[in-house]
N, C-alpha and C positions, 0 to 999 in steps of 0.2 A: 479683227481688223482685216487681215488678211481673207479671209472667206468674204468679206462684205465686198473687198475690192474684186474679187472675183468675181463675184454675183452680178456688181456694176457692170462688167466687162459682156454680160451676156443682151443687154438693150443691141449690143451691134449685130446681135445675129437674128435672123428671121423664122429661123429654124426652131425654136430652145422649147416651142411644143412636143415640134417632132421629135427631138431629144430626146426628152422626158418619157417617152415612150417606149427608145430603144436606147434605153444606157449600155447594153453591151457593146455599142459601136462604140469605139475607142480610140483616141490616136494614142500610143505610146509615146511616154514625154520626150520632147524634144532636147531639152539641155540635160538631161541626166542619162547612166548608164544602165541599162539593165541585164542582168546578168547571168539572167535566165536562157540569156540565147548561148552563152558557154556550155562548150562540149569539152567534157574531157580537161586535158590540159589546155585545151585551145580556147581563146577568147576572143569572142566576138566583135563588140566593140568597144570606144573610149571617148573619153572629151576630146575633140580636136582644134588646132587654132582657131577656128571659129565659132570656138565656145558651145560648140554643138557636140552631139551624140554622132560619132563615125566611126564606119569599121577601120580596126586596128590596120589590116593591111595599107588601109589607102592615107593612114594618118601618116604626114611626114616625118613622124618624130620618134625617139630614139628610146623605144620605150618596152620593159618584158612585164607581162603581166602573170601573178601566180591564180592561178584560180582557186575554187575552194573543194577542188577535188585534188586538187595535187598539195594542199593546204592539209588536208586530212590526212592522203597517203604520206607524207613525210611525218603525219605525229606531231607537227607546228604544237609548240608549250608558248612559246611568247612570238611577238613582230618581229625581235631580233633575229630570233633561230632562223625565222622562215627571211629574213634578210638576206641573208648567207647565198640563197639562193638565186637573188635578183644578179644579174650582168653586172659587170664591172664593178661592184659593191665591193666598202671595204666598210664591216661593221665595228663601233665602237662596242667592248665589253658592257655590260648592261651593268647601271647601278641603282642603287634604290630611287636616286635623285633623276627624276622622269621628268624631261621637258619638250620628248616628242621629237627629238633630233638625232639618231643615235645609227642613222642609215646612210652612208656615204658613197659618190660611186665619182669612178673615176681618178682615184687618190689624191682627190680635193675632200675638204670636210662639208659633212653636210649642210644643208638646209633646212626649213619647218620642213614638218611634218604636215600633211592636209588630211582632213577627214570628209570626204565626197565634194571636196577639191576647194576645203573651206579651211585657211587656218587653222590649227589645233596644236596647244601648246605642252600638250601630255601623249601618252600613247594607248591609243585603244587594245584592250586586251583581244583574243583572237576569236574568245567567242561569238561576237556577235558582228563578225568581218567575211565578206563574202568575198571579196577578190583582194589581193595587196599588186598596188601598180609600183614600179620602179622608172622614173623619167629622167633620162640622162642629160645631161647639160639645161645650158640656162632656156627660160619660156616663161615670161612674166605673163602672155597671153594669156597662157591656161591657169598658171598656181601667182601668180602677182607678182608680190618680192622672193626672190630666191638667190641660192649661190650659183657658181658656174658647175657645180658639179650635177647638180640636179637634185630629185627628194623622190620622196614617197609618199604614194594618197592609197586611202583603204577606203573601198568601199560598203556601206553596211549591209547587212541583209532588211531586206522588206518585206512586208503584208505580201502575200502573193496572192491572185484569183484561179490557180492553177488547182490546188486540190490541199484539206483539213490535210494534216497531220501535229504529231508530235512525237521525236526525237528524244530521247534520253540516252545521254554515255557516262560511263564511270571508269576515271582514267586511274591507276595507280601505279607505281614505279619503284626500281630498287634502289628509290634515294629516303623512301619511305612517304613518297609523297600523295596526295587524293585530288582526282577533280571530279567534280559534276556537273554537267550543263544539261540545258535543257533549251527544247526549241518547240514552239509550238505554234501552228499557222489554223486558222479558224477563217473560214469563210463566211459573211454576215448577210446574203442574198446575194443580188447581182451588181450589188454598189457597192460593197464595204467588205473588207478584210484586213485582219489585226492579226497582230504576230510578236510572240513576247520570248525571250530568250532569257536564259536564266544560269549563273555561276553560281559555285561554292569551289573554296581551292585552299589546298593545306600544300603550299609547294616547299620543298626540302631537298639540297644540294649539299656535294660532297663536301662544302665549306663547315665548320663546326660550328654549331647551335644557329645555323642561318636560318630562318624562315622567311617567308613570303606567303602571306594570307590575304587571299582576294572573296569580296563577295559585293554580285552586281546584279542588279535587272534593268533590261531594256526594253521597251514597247513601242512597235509602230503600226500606222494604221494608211491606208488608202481607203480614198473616199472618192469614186467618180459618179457625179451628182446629173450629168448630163451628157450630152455627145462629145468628144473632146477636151473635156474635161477630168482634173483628177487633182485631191489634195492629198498630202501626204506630212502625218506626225509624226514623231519620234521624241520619245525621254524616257531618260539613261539614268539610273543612279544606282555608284559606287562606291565602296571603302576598299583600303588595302590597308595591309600595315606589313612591315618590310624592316628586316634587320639592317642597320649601317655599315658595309664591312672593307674592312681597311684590309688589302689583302700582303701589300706591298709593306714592308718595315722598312725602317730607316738605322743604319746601323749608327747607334752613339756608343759603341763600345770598347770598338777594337784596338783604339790608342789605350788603351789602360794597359800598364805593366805587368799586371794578376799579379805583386807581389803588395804594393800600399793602399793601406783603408786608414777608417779614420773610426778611433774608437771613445771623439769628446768633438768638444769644440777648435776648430782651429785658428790659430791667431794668424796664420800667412797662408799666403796658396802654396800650395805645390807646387812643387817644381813642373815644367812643361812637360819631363818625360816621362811624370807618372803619367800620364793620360787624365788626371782627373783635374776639375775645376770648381773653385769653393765657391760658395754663395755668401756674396756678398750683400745682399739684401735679401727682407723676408721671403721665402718658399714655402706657401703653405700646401700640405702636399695632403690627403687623406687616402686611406685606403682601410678597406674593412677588417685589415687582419692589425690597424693599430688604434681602430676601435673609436678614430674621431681624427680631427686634423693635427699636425703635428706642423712646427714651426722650424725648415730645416737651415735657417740662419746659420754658418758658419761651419757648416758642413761640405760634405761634397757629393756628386757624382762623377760618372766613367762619363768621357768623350768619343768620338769615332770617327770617322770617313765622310758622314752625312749621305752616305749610298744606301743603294736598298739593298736588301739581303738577297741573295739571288746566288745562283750557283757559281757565274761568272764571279761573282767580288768574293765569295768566298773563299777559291780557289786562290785569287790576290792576296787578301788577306787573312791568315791562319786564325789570330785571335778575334774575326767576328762569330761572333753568337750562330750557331746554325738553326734555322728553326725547326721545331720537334717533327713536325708533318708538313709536306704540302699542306693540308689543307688548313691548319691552323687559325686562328683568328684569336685576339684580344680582347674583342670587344663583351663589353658586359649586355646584359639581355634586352636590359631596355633601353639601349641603345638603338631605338628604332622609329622609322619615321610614317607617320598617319598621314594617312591620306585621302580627304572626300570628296567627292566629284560629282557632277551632273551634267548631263547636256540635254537642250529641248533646241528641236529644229523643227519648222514647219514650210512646206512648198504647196504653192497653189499654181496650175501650169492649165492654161487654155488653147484650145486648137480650134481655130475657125476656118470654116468653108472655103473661105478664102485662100488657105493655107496658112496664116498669120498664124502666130503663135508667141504668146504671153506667159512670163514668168515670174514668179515672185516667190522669196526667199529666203528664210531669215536661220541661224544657227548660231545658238546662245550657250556657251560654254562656262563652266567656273569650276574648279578647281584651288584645295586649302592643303596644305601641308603643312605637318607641323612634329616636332617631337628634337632628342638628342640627335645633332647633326655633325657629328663629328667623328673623329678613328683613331682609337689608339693605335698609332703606325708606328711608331719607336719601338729601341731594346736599350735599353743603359743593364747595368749591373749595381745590386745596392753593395757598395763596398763602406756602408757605414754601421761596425760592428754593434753598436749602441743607438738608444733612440733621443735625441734632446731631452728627453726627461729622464734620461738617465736608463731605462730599461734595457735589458738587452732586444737588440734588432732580432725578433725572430727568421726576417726574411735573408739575414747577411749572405752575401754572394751568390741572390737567387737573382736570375733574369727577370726586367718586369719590362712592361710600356706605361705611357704617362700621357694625358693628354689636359686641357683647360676642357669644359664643356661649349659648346653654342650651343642655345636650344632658340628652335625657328622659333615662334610664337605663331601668331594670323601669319600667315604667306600665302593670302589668297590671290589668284591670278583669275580674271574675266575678260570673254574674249566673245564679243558679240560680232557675228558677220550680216549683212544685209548686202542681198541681191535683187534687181531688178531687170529683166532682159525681155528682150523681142528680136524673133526671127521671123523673114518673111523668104518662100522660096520662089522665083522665077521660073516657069516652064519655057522650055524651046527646042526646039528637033535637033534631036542626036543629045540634049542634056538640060542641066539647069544651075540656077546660079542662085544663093541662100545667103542674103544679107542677115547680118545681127549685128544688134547694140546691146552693150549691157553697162550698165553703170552700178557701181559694188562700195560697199564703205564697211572696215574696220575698226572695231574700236576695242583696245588691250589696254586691261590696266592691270597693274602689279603692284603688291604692296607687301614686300616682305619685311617683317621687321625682328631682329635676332637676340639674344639675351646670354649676357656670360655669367657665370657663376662666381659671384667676389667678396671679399671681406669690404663690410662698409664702415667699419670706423676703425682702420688701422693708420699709425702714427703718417704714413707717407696718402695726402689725403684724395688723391684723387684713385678711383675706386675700379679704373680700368686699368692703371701702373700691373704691372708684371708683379709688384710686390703685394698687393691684396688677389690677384684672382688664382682663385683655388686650382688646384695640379690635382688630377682623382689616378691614382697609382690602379693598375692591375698586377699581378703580378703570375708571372708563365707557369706555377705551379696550382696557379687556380683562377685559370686566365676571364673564364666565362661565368663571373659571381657577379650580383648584380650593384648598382652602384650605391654607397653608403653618400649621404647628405648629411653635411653638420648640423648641428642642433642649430635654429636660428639664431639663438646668444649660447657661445660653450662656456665652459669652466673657466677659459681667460677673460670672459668678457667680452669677446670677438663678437659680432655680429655679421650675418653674412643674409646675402639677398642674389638675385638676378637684375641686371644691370642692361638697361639697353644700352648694345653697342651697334646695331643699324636698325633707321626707320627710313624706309624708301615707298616712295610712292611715285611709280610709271606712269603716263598716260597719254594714249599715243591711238591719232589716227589715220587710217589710211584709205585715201579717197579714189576712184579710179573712173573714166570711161573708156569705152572700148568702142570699135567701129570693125567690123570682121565682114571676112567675107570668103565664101565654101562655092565653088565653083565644080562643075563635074560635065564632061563634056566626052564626046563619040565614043557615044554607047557604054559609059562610066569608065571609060579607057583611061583618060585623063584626070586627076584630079587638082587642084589647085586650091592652097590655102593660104590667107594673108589677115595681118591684124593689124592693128594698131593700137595703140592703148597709152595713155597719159594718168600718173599718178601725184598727189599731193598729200607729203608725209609732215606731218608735224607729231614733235616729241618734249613732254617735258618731263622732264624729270625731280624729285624733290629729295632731299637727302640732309643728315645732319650735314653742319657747317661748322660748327664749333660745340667745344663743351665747356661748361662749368672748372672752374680749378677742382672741386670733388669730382667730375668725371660723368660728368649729367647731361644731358642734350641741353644746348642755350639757346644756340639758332640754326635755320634749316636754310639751305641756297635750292635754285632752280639750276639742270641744265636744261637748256630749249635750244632744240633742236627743228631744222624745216629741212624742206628736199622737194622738188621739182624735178619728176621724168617723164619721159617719153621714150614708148618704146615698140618696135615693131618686129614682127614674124610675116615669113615666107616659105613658103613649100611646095612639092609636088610631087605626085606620084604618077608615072604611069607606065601602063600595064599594052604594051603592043601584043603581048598573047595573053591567050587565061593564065599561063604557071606561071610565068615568071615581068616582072618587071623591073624600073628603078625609082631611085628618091634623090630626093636634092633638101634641102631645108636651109635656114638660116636665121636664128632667133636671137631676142636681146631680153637680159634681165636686170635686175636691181637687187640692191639690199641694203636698208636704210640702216646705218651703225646705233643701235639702241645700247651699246654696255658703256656701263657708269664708270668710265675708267679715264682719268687725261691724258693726254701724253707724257714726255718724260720732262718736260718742261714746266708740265702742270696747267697744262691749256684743254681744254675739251675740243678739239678742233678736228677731229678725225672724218673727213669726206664720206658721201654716199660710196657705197660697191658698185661697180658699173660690171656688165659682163655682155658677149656677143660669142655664140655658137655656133657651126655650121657643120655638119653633116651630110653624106651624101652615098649610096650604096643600093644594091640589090634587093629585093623582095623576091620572093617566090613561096607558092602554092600548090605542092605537087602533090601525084596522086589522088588528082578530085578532091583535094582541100584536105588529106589525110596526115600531110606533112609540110608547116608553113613558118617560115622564120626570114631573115634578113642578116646581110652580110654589109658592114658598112667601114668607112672611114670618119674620124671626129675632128675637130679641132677647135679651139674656145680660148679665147684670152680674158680675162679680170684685171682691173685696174682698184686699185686701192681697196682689200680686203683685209679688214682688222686684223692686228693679233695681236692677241694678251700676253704678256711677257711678267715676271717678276720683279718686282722693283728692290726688291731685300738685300742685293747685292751691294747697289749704286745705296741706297739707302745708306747701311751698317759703313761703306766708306765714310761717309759726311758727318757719322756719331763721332765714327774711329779719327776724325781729322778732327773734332772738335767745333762741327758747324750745323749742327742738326738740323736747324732753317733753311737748309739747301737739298732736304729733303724732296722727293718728289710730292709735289703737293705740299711742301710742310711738312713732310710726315704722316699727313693725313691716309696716305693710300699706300700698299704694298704690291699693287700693278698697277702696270703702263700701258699705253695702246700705242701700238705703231702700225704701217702698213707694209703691206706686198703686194706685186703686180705676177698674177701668175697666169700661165701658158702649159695650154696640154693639148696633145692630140694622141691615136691607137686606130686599133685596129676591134674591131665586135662582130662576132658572129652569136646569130641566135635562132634557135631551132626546138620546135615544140611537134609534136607527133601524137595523134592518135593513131595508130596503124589500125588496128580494129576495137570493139568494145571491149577486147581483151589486154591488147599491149600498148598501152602509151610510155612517148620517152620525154624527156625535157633535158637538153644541152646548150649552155653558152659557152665562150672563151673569151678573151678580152687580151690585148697588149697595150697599157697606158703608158706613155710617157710624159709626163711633166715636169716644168722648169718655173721659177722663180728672179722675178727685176725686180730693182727698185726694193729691194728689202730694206726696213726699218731706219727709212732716212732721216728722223729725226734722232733716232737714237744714236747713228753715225757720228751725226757732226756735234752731239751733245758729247760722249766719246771725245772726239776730234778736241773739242775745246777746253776738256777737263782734265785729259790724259798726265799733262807735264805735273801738275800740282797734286794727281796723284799718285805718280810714283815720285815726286818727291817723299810724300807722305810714307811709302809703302821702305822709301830709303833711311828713313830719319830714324836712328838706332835710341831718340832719347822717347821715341814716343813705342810706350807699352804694346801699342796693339797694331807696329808697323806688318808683323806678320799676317795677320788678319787683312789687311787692307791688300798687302801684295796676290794673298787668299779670292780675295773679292771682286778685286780687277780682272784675274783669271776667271774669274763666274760671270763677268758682264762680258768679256772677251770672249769665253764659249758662247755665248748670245749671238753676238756681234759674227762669228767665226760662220754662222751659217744661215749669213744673211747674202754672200757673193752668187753676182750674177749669173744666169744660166745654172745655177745649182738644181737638179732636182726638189720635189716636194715631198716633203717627211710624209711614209704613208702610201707610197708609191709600190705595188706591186710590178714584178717584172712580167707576171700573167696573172690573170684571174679563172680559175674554168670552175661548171660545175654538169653534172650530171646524173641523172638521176630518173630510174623506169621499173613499171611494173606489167608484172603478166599474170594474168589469168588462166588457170587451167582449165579449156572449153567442153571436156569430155574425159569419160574415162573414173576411174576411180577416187581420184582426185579431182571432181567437177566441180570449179566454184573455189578451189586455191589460191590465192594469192600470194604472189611473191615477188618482191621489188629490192633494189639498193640503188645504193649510190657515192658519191663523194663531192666536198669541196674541195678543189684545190688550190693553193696559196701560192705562187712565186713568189724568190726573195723580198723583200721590202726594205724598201729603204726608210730609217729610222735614223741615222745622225752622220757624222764624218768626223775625222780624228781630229785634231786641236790643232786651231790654227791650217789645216788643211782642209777648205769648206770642199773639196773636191775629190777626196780619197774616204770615199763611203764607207759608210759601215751598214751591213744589213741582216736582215732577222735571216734566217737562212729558210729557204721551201720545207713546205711540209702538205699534209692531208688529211681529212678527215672524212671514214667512209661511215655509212648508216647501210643497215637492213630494215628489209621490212616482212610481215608475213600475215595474211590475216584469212577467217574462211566465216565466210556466212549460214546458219543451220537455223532451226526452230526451237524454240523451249516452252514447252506450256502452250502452244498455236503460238506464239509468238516470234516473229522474226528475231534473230539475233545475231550480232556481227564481231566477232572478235578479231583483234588486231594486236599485232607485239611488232615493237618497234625497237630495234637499239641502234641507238648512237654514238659516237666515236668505237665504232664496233671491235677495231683493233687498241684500243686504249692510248692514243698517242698524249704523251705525258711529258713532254720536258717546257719548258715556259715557251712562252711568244711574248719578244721580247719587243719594247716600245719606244724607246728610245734608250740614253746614257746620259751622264753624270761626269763630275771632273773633279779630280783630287790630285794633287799635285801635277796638276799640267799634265793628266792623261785620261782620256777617257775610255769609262768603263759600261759598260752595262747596264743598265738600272732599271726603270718599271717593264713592268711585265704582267701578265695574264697566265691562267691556263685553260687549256681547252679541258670545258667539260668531263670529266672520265667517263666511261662507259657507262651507258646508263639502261636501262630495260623496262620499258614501259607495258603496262596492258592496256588495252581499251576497248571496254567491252559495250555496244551500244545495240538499242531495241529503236525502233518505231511503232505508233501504235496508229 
């Protein structure tokens, strides 16, 4: 369709003989980037507000590009690593669970992800990525809906008509890991060139029985069929499959006495200071060393702190469980999640005599995951000498974890984008001035639906109750065995199946025009750029609504959601001498709230995100373009941006008071949405260097500060108007589970605690820097050496404040993290060949990076946590032919 509409487009030209005669004459596309013109670490150019192709210097916006040469010299394994990299960035820990958002800057949370500045809701692995752009603050002009902090777009590699090759590397590492890729560019005459890229990856990390197995091929094609002209395909298809690793425990242990077990049934609980607590309804718990499921009615396990394990709570509390290693994990083997993917995109772009220029655009995504979605994150102690059926407990007093299963089923996500644009440019003495339109439509749909693992005809009959779904035990002396499944009917009679407990289907789109405009005036000194752009969001959502008394889906509700915006950008750059100039900009974004969550009331009423950025700072170009970067000032306010909060607290009050229907939702939901109005501004400096073909440098630095209004004002005055009736509750000495409630309140008050005005934003570095260079040995005995390093560096972070004091922070404390590099180019067989050794966290910095904290008895402590990578040592050995 697309090629036909092309074809149509050539009746307006007079020319399309003459064309046809000399296809080498070419306009290079107008709305896309090419990347070809990158030198070095330095890039050339980018999308700019007016949706056009512009060099990076003269674009107003706030923006570091990695190229795919400083891509390669750092040894980039995933998008994330090479994040690290990007200005002001604060990256989240990478999880199996990939949906393309995981790059933050600013110490705001991210936004999408874009893949050649088009929606994408997973993350392109790195082989087949020729630049990763990093765009600071909001710009709906360029990426559409976004946050205030900004995102990340990757560019792909393409067909080139420059020259045949093919590329082969084989990467291996001292985590015992393998990759392969392969690149191959074929030129098909003077019209046509195709270009196929090619994975295999066995990835393995210091984490125990982690894997991560990728395998993918990609093929694109350019086709320039006449004078200004040029189509361009692209499709992608991948699997992965990824272990699920819970890295963080949860301590249920610590309260136990280490002196009382239980070695029968018991007829009363325990007293409170054993630390243990009986079950009083069915626990059907399995694990493979008791060879089916066992029914722990009347039994007990250890209680604890509800904190993670970490070195901080340790030091707290003596009797928590330590774990055996860093590196540790629970989790059983197949415990892991599949993943298939494809993307096809195709562009058809015409250039006429006129200058006019036509675009057309489409990029068609999908993506299915599926597999065990879950983490064994706990540690209790089995203190039950005996098993229900009388055996001895073989495992007595060993450490285990314990989890229910989810298992995703279909969770396909599709994400079609269609573009259509037109640029036209104006000649005039001393400059010119380049209108565009573009009008763009999104359409995502999601459909995840999940399954729990349950007894289905046990006496209590609905089949999601806590008292049918099965508990699958690991236990810490044989943590990584794989999971045992009950027989479908066992020896009691039991029968067991998977249960759907969510069916969601998304479907949402997003409409937009645009009206831009690129102006460039005495002698390209001046540049000026402005947009305009209006979007119409509609969202509905489908979701169970109720179940069956056996615990079955009965009926399904809509939420439907709309949104109306408008929004504009402004900028300019200019340059009174060649080195050096200034910018000014000022942009507006959006973000239409799509999570399936109500507020605490139980209303779906959560607003669009609104945001407004502005920027304004130096440029310069020195030494004949050898050394070029920008020095700026930021600042950006967001008004009403979602957060997800837990609702388990306020919940377990409303069981504990005897009013369960006061649930959020019913009880239906264990999160709430609320909002925040946040504010940041710093300082950025960014500087990229080729000095010569031998030494290039790349350095940023950053100082972010951000603040938070307006926090979570429905949850406030929900608070406000509940508070008296429950501390009565929490005072009432005849009601069993007042301690609990008084527990509870302090967990919805740490919520509430660090919601006050002007507080910083959780995630906030006090600097961000990185740097990173290599040099070339030009002569000598050593000609053709390379050798490079570098570091990230991390200022404090702030991550929570003490209890009830939202204003006496608490933060992760600085640290660093340097890499080498070293690589030399020789021949093998006439063959070129290129070796590279790269290590990472070079100095092995090893103690957590800590994420936030936790609250147990009205003090907070410490709690999740990461760690950086250890040392790692990579080879990469690569040929071209």
């Amino acid at each position: 369709m697309f090629v036909a509409i092309l074809l149509a487009t050539s009746v307006c030209r007079a020319d399309v003989t003459e064309a046809a005669t000399a296809p080498d004459v070419v306009k290079l596309p107008t709305f896309n980037v090419r990347t070809e013109k990158d030198e070095g670490y330095i890039a050339a150019d980018t999308i700019s507000g007016g949706r056009l192709s512009t060099n990076v210097m003269k674009t107003p916006s706030d923006l570091t590009v990695l190229t795919r040469e400083f891509l390669d010299d750092i040894g980039v394994g995933n998008l994330n690593e090479a994040g690290l990299w990007l200005t002001n960035s604060n990256v989240t820990p990478a999880t199996e669970r990939d949906f393309g958002a995981s790059i933050g800057f600013r110490g705001l949370p991210s936004g999408n992800s874009t893949r050649n500045y088009f929606y994408y809701p997973t993350t392109a692995d790195e082989y087949i990525v020729d630049r990763l752009e990093g765009s600071r603050g909001p710009n709906a002009i360029i990426y559409g809906d976004a946050l205030s902090g900004g995102q990340y777009n990757i560019l792909i590699k393409r067909a080139s008509f420059t020259k045949d090759f093919t590329k082969a590397t084989l990467r291996i590492d001292s985590e015992g890991s393998s990759r392969v890729t392969v690149d191959s560019n074929y030129i098909l005459g003077k019209k046509l060139a195709v270009r196929f890229n090619g994975l295999a990856q066995q990835r393995r990390t210091w984490i125990d029985d982690f894997k991560d197995d990728r395998y993918a091929g990609d093929i694109t094609g350019s086709y320039r069929p006449w004078k200004g002209a040029e189509i361009r395909g692209e499709a992608e298809f991948g699997y992965s499959k990824v272990s699920v690793i819970n890295a963080n425990f949860t301590d249920s242990a610590s309260l136990w006495d280490g002196l009382t077990t239980v070695s029968g049934p018991l007829t009363a609980s325990p007293a409170a200071s054993t630390g243990l607590a009986r079950f009083t309804t069915d626990q059907l718990v399995i694990s493979p060393s008791f060879g089916g499921v066992i029914n722990m009615l009347n039994f007990a396990r250890t209680s604890g702190t509800g904190l993670r394990v970490n070195d901080a709570t340790l030091a707290a509390f003596p009797k928590m469980p330590a774990l055996p290693r860093d590196s540790f994990s629970a989790q059983p083997p197949d415990a892991m999640l599949r993943t298939h993917y494809r993307t096809f995109a195709l562009f058809a772009e015409q250039t006429f005599d006129s200058g006019l220029t036509v675009e057309i655009g489409v990029q068609d995504h999908s993506v299915n995951r599926k597999g065990v979605n879950q983490g064994w994150g706990n540690v209790f102690v089995d203190v039950n000498s005996v098993l229900p059926d009388g055996r001895p407990n073989p495992n007595f007093k060993k450490l285990y974890s314990e989890s229910t299963i989810v298992n995703s089923g279909e969770t396909p996500n599709y994400v079609t984008n269609i573009r259509i644009a037109a640029a036209y440019p104006l000649e005039f003495k001393g400059g010119r001035q380049t209108f565009s339109a573009v009008a763009q439509r999104r359409i995502n749909v999601f459909e995840p639906e999940y399954f729990r693992y349950s007894r289905v005809n046990g006496s209590v009959a609905d089949v999601r109750n806590a008292a049918n779904v099965v508990n699958f035990r690991q236990y810490w002396d044989a943590p990584n065995t794989a999971l045992l499944y009950p027989a479908s009917t066992d020896s009691s009679g039991n029968r067991y199946d998977w249960v759907m407990s969510r069916d969601t289907r998304e479907y949402s789109t997003l409409d937009s025009i645009q009206l831009n405009t690129i102006g460039e005036y005495f002698q390209e000194k001046l540049t000026v750029i402005g947009g305009y752009r209006r979007d119409k969001f509609d969202f509905d959502s489908r979701n169970i609504a109720t179940f069956t008394a056996a615990g079955y889906p009965a009926t399904v509700a809509h939420n439907i959601k709309h949104a109306r915006i408008d929004t504009k950008s402004i900028g300019a750059t200019y340059f009174p001498i060649p080195s050096v100039g200034v910018y000014v900009a000022r942009s507006e974004g959006f973000a239409p709230n799509t999570l399936n969550f109500p507020d605490i009331n139980g209303v779906f009423s959560i607003p669009l995100t609104t945001n407004i950025g502005r920027s304004a700072g130096l440029r310069f170009r020195l030494l004949e373009g050898k050394v070029v970067g920008s020095v700026g000032y930021y600042d950006s306010v967001e008004a009403d941006r979602p957060a997800q909060n837990s609702a388990s607290s306020v919940n377990q009050i409303w069981v504990d008071l005897g009013l369960p229907a006061k649930q959020v939702g019913g009880g239906a939901f264990t999160t709430f949405l609320d909002t925040f109005d946040y504010k940041a501004h710093g300082l950025e400096l960014d500087l990229t260097a080729n000095l010569s073909r031998d030494a290039k440098l790349k350095f940023n630095i950053a100082f972010p500060t951000t603040e938070q209004n307006n926090g979570l004002p429905r949850a406030q005055a929900y608070y406000d108007a509940n508070i008296a009736q429950w501390r009565a509750g929490a005072a009432d000495v005849t009601n069993p589970n007042n301690a609990r409630i008084a527990q509870n309140i302090a967990a919805f008050e740490t919520i509430l605690s660090g919601t006050a005005n002007g507080r910083g934003v959780n995630g906030t570095y006090k600097y961000r820097a990185n740097i990173f260079g290599t040099y070339r040995i030009p002569s000598g005995a050593l000609k053709g050496l390379r050798v490079g390093g570098g570091a990230n560096f991390f200022g404090r972070q702030l991550i929570s404040n003490q209890v009830g004091r939202p204003y006496d922070y608490i933060f992760q404390k600085s640290y660093l993290v340097t890499t080498a590099t070293m690589g030399y180019g020789l021949k093998m067989f006439r063959r070129p060949v290129d070796l590279q050794l790269n290590v990472t966290n070079l100095f092995d910095y090893s103690e957590p990076v800590y994420n936030g904290t936790a609250t147990f008895s009205g003090v907070a402590y410490l709690n999740g946590y990461s760690y950086v990578e250890p040392r790692r040592v990579m080879l990469t050995v690569g040929t071209t032919f």
